[in-house]
C-alpha positions in Angstrom: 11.7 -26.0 27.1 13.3 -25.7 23.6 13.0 -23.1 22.0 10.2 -22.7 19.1 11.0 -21.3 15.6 7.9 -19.5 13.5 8.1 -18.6 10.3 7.1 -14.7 10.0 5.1 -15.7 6.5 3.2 -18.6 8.9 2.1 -15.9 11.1 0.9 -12.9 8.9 -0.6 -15.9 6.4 -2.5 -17.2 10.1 -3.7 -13.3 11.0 -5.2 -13.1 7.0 -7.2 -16.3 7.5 -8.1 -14.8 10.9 -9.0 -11.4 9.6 -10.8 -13.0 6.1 -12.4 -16.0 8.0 -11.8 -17.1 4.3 -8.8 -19.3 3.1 -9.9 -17.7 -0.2 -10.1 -14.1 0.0 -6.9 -14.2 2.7 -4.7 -16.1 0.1 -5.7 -13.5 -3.0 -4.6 -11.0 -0.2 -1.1 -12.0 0.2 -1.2 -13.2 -3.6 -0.7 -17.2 -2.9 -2.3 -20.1 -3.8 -5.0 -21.8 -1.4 -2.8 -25.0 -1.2 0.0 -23.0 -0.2 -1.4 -20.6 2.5 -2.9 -24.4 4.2 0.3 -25.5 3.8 1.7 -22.4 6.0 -1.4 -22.9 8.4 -0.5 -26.6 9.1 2.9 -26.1 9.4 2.5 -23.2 12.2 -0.3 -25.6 13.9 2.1 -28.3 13.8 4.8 -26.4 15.5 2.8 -25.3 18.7 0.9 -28.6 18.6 -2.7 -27.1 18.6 -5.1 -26.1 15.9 -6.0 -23.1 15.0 -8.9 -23.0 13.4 -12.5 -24.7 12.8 -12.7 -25.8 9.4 -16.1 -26.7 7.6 -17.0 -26.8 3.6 -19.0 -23.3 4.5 -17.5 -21.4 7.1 -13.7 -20.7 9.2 -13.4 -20.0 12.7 -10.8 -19.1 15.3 -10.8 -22.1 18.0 -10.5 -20.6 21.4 -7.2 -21.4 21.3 -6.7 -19.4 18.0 -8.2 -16.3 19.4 -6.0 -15.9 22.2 -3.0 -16.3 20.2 -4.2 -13.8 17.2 -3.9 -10.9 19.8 -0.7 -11.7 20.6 0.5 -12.2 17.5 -1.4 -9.0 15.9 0.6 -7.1 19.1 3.9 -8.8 18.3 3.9 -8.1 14.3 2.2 -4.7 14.6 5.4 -4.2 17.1 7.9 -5.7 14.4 7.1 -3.4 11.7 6.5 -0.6 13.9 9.8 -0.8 14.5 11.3 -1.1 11.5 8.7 1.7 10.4 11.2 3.8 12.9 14.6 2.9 12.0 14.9 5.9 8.9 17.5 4.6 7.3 15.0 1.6 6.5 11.7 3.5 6.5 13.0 5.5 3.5 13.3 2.4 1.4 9.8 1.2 2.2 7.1 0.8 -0.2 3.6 0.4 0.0 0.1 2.1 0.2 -2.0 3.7 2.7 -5.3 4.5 1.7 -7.9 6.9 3.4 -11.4 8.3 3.3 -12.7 11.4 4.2 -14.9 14.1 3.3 -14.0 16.2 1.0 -13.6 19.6 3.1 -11.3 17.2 5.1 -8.7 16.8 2.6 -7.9 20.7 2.0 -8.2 21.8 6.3 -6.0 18.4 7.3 -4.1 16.6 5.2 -1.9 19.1 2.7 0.4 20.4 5.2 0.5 16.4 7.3 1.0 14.6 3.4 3.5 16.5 2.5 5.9 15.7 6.0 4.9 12.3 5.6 6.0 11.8 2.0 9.5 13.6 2.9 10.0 11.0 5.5 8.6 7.9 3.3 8.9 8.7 -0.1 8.4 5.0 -1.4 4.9 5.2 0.5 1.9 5.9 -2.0 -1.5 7.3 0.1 -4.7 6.6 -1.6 -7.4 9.0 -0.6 -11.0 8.1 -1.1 -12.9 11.9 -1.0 -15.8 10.7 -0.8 -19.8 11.0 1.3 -19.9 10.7 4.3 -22.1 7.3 4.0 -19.3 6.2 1.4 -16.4 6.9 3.7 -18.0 4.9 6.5 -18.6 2.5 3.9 -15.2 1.9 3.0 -13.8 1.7 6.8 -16.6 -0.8 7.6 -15.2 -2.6 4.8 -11.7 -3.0 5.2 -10.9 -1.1 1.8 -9.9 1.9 3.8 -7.0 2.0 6.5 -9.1 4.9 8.6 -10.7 8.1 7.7 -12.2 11.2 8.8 -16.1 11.9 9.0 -19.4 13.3 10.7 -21.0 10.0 10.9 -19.6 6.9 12.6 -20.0 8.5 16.3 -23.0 5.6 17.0 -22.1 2.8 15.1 -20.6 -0.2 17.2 -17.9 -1.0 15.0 -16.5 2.3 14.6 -13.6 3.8 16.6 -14.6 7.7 16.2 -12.1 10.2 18.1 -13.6 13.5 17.8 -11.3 16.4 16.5 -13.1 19.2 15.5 -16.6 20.9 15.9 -17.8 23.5 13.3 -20.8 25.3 12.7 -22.9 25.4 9.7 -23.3 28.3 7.9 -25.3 30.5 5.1 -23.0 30.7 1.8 -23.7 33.7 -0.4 -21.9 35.9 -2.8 -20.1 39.1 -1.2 -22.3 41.1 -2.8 -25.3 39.5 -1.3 -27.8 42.0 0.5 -27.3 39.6 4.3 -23.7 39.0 3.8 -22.6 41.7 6.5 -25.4 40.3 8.7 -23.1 38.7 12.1 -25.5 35.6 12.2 -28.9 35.0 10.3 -31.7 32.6 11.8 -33.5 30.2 9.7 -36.6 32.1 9.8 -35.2 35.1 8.1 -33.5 33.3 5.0 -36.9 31.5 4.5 -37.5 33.5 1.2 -33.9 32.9 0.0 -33.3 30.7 -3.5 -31.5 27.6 -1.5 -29.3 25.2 -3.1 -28.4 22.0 -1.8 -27.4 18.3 -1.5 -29.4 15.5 -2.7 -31.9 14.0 -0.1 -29.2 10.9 0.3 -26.1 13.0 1.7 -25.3 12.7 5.0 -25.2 17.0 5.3 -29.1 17.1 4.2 -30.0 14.7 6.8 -28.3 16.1 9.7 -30.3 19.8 8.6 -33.7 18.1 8.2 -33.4 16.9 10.9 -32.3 19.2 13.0 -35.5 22.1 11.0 -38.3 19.5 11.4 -39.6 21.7 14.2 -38.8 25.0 12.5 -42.0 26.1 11.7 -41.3 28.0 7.8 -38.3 25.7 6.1 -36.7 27.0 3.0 -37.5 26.2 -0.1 -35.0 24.4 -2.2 -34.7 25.6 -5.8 -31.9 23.6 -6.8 -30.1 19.8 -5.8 -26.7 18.7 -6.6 -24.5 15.6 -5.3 -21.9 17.6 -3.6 -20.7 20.7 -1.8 -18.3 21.8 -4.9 -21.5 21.9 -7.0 -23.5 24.1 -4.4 -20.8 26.8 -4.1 -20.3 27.3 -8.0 -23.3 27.7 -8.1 -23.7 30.1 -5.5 -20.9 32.0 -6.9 -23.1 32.0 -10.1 -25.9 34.3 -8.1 -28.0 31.1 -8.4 -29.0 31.2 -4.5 -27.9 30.2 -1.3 -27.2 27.4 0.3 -26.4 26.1 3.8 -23.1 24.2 4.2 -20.2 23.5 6.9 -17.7 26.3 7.8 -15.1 24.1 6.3 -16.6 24.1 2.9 -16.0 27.2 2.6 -11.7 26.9 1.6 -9.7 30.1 1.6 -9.5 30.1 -2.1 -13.3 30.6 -2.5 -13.8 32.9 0.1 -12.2 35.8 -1.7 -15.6 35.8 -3.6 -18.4 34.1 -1.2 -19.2 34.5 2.8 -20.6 32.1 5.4 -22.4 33.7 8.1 -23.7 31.3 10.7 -26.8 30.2 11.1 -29.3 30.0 14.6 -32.7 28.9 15.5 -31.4 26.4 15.6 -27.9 26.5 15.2 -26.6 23.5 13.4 -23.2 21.9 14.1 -21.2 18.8 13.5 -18.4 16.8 14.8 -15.6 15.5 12.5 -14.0 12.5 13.4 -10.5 10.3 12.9 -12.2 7.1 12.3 -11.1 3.5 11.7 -12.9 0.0 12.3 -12.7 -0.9 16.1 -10.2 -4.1 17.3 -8.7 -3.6 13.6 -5.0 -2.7 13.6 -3.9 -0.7 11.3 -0.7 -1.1 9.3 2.7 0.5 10.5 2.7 3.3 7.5 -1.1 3.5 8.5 -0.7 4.1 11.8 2.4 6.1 11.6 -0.1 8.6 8.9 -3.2 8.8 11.8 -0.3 9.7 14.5 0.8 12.4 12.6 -2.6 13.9 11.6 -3.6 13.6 15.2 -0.7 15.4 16.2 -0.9 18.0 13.8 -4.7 18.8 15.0 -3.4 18.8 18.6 -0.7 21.0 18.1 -2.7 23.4 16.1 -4.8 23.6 18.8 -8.0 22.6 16.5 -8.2 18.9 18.5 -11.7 18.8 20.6 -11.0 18.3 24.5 
């Protein structure tokens, strides 16, 4: 059997139409022309003598044939630029962007120290980092517009990869000075007089506590909303109130004025996740960034078993 030439541009412009389902939106992807990513489609058709894809005026579609061959040819380019990823005379002269979402506690506990290696070892590399909701974050994985993230939510939904990597409690935020801040732990029952401050009734974090008081008989009252944590604890460092938030919102930084002292009956907790969309693989640089985050929780001995 002779031996068959492909053009690398035929196969990244045949995994973008696969990926897109859209000759459209896959050509403004790798910034051609329509008539010229078909022209790169027939042409890689033409050389193994079968077609790829189902084409109608309102829809494209991998033929069964197409589908086999896009997971071999996501493995073998994935592969190619891993590899040239790893060769650091090379990888120091690459360019390009890797963008991630997360919550905003996330970016201060997990990325500073894992950033700044990275950008030593690929200084051409620009990271985009969406800090954003939780919903927003999932959002923008769902989506494609983020290479993976980390996030509470995502554990349940089908298209989500979630790998949990740390569990933390939530806990009362007050001022030092506060009358229960040398308490050990406080139970919901006894701050039900408190002045809380909280998130707006769409953020992931007030869900999860509804949720988890709707059988605590007394709730708190809430005196005062805001659209994210940063908001809550100036205002608790104001003497405005209370206010109930993750362990990890509470930064080093801030905790020079404020303590969290955690909360029971019930005790609320939740899992933070690396995320990314499931059967979507990521970029080299992409990957190479989750690798080292992942390795840097496991080897600070903060990964959950």
């Amino acid at each position: 059997m002779g031996r068959i030439s492909f053009d690398l541009q035929e196969l990244q412009a045949f995994v973008a139409v696969a990926e897109r389902s859209s000759f459209k939106q896959a050509a403004e992807d790798l910034f051609l022309s329509q008539p010229a990513l078909s022209r790169r489609i027939e042409k890689l058709e033409d050389t193994l003598g079968v077609k790829l894809f189902e084409r109608t005026t309102r829809r494209v579609q991998l033929t069964n044939i197409g589908r086999g061959f896009l997971t071999n040819v996501r493995t073998a380019l994935d592969e190619l630029e891993g590899a040239i990823l790893g060769v650091s005379d090379l990888a120091a002269h690459r360019t390009g962007i890797v963008t991630l979402a997360c919550v905003p506690s996330a970016v201060h506990y997990f990325l500073p120290a894992v950033l700044k290696t990275f950008t030593e070892r690929f200084p051409k590399i620009r990271v985009r980092i969406h800090d954003e909701s939780a919903q927003d974050v999932l959002n923008l994985i769902l989506a494609g517009e983020a290479d993976f993230g980390i996030n509470f939510a995502g554990a349940e939904d089908p298209e989500i990869d979630f790998k949990p990597i740390y569990k933390e409690n939530y806990v009362l935020a007050m001022r030092h000075d506060h009358p229960l801040a040398k308490r050990k732990k406080l139970s919901w029952k006894e701050t039900a007089n408190e002045r809380y401050i909280s998130v707006s009734k769409s953020s992931g974090n007030r869900s999860l506590i509804d949720n988890a008081l709707a059988g605590v008989e007394k709730h708190p009252a809430i005196f005062y909303e805001v659209n994210h944590v940063s908001g809550i604890l100036a205002l608790v460092e104001a003497g405005m109130g209370v206010a109930a938030v993750p362990r990890l919102s509470l930064p080093p930084h801030i905790q020079a004025t404020l303590v969290g002292v955690p909360l029971v009956n019930p005790p609320i907790r939740r899992t933070l996740g690396l995320i990314c969309k499931r059967g979507r693989i990521m970029p080299p640089a992409a990957q190479t960034l989750f690798d080292m985050l992942e390795q840097s929780i496991r080897s600070d001995k903060k990964f959950l078993p």
